[in-house]
C-alpha positions in Angstrom: -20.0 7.0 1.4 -19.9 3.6 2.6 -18.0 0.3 0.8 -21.3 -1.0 -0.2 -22.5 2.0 -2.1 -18.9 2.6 -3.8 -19.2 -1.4 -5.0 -22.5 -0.6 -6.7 -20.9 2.5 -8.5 -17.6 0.2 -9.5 -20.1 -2.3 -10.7 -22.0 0.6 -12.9 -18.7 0.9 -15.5 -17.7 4.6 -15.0 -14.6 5.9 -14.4 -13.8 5.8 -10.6 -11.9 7.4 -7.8 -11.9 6.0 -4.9 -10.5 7.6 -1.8 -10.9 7.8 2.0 -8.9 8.3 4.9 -6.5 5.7 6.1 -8.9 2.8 7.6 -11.6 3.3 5.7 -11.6 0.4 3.9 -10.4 1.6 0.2 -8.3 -2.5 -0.2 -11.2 -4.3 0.8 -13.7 -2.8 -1.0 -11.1 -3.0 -4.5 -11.1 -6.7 -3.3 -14.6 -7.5 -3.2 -15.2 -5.5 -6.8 -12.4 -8.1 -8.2 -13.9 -10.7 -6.6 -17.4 -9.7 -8.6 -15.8 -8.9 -11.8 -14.2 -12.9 -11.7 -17.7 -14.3 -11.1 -19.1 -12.1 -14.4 -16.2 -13.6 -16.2 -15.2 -9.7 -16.8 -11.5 -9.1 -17.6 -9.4 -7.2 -15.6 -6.1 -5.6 -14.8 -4.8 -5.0 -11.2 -2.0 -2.8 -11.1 -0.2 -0.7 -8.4 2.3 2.3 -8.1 4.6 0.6 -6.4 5.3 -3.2 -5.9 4.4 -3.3 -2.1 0.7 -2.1 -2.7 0.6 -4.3 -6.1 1.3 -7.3 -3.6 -1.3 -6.3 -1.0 -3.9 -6.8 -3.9 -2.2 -9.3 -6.0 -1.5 -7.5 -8.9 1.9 -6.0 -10.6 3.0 -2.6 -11.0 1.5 -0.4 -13.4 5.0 0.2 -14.8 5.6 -3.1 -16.2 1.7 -3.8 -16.6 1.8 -1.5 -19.0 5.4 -1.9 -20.8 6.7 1.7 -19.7 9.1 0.9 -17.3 10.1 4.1 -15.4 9.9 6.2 -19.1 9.1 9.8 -18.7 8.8 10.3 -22.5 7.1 7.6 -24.7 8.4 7.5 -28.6 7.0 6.7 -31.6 9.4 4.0 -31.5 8.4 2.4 -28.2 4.9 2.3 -29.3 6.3 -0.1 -32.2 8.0 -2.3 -29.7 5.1 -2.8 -27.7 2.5 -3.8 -30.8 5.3 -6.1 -32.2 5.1 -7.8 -28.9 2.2 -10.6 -28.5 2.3 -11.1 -25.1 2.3 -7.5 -24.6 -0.3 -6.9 -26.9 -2.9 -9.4 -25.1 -2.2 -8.3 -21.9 -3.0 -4.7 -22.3 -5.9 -5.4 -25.0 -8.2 -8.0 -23.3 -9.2 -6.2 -20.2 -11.9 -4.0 -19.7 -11.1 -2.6 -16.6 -8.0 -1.5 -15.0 -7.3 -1.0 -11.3 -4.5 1.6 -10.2 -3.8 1.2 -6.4 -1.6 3.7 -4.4 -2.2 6.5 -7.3 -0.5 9.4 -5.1 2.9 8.2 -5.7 2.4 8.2 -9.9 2.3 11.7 -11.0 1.0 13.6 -13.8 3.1 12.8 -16.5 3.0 9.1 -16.1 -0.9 9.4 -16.0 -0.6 11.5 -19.3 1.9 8.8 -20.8 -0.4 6.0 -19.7 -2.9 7.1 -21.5 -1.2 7.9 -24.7 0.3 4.5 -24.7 -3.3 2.4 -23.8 -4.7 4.8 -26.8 -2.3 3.7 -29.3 -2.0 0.2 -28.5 -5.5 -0.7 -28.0 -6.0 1.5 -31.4 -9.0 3.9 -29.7 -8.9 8.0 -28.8 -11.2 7.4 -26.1 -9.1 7.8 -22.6 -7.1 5.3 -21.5 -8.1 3.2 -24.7 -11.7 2.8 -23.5 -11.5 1.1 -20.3 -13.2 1.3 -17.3 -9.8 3.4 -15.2 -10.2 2.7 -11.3 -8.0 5.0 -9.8 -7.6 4.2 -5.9 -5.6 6.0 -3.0 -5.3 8.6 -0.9 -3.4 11.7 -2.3 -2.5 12.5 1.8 -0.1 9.5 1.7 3.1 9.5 0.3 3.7 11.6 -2.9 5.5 10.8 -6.3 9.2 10.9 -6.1 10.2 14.3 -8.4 13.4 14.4 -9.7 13.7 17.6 -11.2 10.6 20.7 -11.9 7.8 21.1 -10.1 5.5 18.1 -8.5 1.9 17.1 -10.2 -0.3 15.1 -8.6 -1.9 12.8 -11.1 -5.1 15.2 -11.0 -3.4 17.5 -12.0 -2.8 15.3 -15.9 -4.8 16.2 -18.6 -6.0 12.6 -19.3 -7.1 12.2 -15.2 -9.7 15.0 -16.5 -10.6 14.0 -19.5 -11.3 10.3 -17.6 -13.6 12.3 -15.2 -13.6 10.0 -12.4 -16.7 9.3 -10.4 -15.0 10.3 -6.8 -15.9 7.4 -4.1 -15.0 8.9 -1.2 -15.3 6.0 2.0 -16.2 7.8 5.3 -16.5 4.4 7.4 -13.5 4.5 9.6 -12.7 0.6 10.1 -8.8 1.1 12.3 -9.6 4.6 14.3 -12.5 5.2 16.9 -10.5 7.5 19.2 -12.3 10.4 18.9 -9.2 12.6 20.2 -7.3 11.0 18.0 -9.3 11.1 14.8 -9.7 15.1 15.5 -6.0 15.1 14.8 -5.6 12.9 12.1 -8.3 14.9 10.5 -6.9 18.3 11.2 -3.5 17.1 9.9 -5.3 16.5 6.4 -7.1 19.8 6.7 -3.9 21.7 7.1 -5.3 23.1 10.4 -3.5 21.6 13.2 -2.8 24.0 16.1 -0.8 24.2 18.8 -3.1 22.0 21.3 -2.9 19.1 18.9 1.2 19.3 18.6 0.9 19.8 22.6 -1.3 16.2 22.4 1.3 14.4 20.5 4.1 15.4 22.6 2.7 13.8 25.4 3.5 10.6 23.0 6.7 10.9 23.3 7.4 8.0 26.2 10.8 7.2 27.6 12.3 4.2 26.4 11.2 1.6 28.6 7.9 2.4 27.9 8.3 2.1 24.1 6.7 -0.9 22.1 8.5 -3.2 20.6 7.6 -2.1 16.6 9.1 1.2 15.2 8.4 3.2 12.5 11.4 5.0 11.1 12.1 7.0 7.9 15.4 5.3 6.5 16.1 1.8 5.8 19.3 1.9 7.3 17.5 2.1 11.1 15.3 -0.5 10.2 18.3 -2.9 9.0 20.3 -2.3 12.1 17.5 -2.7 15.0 16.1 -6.1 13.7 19.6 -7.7 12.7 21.0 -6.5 16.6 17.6 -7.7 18.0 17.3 -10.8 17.1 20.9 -11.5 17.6 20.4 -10.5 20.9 18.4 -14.3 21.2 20.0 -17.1 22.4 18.9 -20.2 21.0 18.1 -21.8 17.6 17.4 -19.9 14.6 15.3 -21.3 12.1 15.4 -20.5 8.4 12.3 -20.3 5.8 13.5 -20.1 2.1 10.9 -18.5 -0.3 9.3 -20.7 -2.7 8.8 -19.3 -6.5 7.5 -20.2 -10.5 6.4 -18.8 -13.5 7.8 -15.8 -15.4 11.5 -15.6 -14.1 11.2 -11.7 -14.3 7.3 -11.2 -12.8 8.8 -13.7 -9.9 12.2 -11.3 -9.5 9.6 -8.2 -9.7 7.3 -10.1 -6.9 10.4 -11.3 -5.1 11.7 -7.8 -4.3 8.1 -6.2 -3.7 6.8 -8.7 -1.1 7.1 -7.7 3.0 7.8 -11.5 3.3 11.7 -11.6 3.1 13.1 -14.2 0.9 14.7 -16.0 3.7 12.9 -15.6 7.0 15.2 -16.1 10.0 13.1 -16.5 13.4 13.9 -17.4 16.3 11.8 -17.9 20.0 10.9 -14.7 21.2 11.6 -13.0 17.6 9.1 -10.0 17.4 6.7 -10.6 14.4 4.6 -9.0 11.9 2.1 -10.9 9.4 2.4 -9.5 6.3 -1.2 -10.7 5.1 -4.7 -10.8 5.6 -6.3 -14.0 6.6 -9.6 -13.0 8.6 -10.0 -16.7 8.7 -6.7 -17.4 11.0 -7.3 -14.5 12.7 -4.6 -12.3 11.4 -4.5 -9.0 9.1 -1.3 -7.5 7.8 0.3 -5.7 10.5 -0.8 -7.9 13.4 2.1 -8.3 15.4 2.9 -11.4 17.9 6.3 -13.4 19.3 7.2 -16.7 18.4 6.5 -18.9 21.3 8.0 -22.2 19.3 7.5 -24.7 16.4 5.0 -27.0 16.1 5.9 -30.8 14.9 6.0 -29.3 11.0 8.4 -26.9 11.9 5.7 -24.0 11.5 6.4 -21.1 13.8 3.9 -20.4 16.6 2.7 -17.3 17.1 1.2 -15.7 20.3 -0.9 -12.3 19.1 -1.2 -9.7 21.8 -4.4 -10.5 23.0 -2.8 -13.8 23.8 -4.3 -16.2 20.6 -1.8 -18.8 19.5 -1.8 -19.0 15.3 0.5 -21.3 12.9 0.9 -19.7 10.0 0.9 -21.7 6.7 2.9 -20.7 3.8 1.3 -18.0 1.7 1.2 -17.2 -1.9 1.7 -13.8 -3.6 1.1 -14.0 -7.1 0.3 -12.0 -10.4 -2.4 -13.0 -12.5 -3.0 -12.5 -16.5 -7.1 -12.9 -17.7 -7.5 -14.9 -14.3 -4.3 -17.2 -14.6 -1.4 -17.0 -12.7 1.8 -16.3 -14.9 4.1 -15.7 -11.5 3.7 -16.5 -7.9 6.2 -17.2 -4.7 5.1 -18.4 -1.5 6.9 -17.9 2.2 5.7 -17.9 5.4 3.7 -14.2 5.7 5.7 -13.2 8.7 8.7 -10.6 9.1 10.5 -9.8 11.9 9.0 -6.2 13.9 11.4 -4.7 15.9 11.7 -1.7 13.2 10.0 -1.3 9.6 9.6 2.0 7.1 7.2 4.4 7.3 7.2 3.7 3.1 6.2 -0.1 3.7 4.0 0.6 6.5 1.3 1.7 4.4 -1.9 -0.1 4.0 -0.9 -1.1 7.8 -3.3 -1.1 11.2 -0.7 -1.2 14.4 -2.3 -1.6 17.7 1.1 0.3 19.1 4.2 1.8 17.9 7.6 3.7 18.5 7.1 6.3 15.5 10.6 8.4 14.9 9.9 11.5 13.1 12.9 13.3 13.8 14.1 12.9 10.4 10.8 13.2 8.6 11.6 14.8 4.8 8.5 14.9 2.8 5.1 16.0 3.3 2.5 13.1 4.3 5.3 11.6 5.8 4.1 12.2 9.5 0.9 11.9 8.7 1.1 8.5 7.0 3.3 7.1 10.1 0.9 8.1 12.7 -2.2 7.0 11.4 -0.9 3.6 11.0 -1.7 2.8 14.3 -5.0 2.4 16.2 -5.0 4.4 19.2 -3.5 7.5 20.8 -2.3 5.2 23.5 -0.4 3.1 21.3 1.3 6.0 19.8 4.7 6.3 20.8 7.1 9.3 19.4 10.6 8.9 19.9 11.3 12.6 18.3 9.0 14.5 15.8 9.6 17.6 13.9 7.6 20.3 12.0 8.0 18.6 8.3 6.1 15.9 9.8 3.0 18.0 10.2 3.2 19.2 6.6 0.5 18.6 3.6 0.8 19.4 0.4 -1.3 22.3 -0.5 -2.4 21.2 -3.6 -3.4 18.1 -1.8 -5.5 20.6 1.4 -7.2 22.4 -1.4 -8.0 19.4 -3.6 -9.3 17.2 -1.1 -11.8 19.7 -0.2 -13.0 19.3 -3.9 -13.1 15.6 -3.8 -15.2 15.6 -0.6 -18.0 18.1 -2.0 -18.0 16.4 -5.8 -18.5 13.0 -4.1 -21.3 10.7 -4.2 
């Protein structure tokens, strides 16, 4: 299906999921329906699993959109709390239609407790309390973090099938054109990667010298360590950016610790650099990777791209909005430094190269969700890879196959 046709279903008011392989342009076309529902004066909700994604499309986590923290059982009680709360109260109540970005990582139970809290507070038994649910993701990516029984994908929740999405599943692929490398990618999600492809991959694996300069690792603690010893491996002056904020104190603390943008940016010339947003009009997207080359006469950082383009980045602004007015925002220089990142923050990503470690790769989608970050089978570089990497899910295999054949 392509964006356009997925827009006009948005626009129609069913219930919606919409899905597509990494790159197909899932954000954008989320972007562009939420740019159409402000013109129509239509009121809306944008919400995320997590606060990374929320930040990506300038909304706030479902969690605290909704009141329910990280619950796993909603009481009578709590229903009270919420009602007796105004604020509360208006926010769920007043939109029509409300956006869930990165739904593999919220599993069935939260989807079932959504419901059951959007029912009694908006006072209706229709799902979700009537509104127009857009559920958007890729159930390949990352999965919900489990604590104890058995994992359940959100489609697996009683309420996700009494919604009865409309499945949008995008087939443009807007990062990948590498046929080679595509035939993996899609084999990984298939569950039928052979030998050949593993024997492909391993030819990734480059010695160090030959290694770009961004990594992909599975722990923080990597990441940490390889960007603090890089850049103090940099003679010379270090400039600092402190992060800007107002509004809500809370929503600012909540945006503060989901942004990519650290709140304070130490750079110095020759750091390695990611942007951390999209701005087609300077010429950058998040995950476009440069050096600084200097500061210009406002004490900007300049930033040479790999294709050799020179861009100043501005301070940005992340910010959540309530009916269409912002109630918390923080701005900072959408730059971070590149040597290393997650694999968890990488998503949403397009990498023209990098070092990908999957030695120590521990969940299914894992591998999966590293390598098709970036662009090219030459720009993939494995430092180490094992078998969990390849993993899917099988529920994930066998329910894909069902999305793909009940899609429009």
């Amino acid at each position: 299906m392509t964006q356009d046709r997925a827009l006009e279903i948005l626009k129609s008011g069913v219930n919606v999921f919409l899905t597509g392989e990494p790159g197909a342009g899932k954000t954008h076309t989320v972007n562009r329906f939420v740019e159409w529902m402000r013109m129509q004066g239509r009121g809306y909700a944008i919400t995320a699993s997590t606060g990374i994604a929320a930040t990506h499309i300038g909304g706030t986590t479902i969690h605290s959109w909704a009141g329910m923290g990280i619950k796993r059982k909603i009481s009578e009680n709590a229903i009270a709390t919420l009602q007796s709360n105004e604020f509360t109260m208006r926010r769920i109540c007043s939109p029509r239609v409300l956006i869930i970005d990165e739904i593999s990582m919220l599993d069935a139970t939260f989807i079932d407790n959504l419901d059951y809290v959007l029912q009694e507070v908006r006072q209706s038994p229709l799902p979700f309390g009537g509104m127009q649910v857009i559920f958007v993701g890729d159930f390949f990516q990352l999965p919900p973090v489990v604590k104890e029984g058995e994992m359940r994908f959100a489609f697996e929740s009683d309420s996700w099938k009494a919604a009865a999405p409309q499945v949008c599943y995008l087939t443009e692929q807007h990062r990948q054109s590498d046929g080679e490398f595509l035939d993996i990618l899609s084999s990984m999600r298939a569950g039928t990667i052979t030998e050949a492809h593993k024997a492909r991959l391993a030819k990734a694996i480059k010695e160090p010298e030959d290694q770009p300069e961004t990594c992909l690792f599975t722990h923080n603690v990597d990441v940490d360590r390889v960007n603090e010893v890089e850049l103090g491996r940099i003679e010379g002056e270090a400039h600092s950016f402190r992060m800007e904020s107002g509004g809500v104190p809370f929503l600012v603390e909540r945006l503060k610790s989901s942004c990519l943008a650290p709140e304070t940016l130490m750079l110095k010339v020759g750091a390695t650099v990611m942007f951390v947003r999209n701005n087609f009009d300077e010429g950058y997207v998040n995950g476009t990777i440069g050096h600084v080359v200097g500061f210009d006469g406002f004490g900007y950082p300049v930033v040479e791209t790999k294709d050799g383009r020179r861009i100043v980045p501005e301070m940005a602004e992340w910010k959540i909005e309530e009916h269409g007015r912002s109630v918390a925002h923080i701005r900072q220089i959408p730059l971070r430094l590149a040597w290393a990142i997650t694999v968890h923050k990488s998503q949403g990503m397009s990498l023209d190269a990098a070092s990908v470690d999957l030695s120590r790769a521990f969940e299914c989608g894992q591998g999966y969700v590293a390598i098709s970050r970036v662009r090219t089978l030459e720009g993939l570089h494995l430092e180490g890879i094992n078998e969990k990497a390849f993993e899917m899910h099988p529920k994930v295999v066998e329910m894909d196959k069902i999305f793909r054949e009940t899609g429009v």
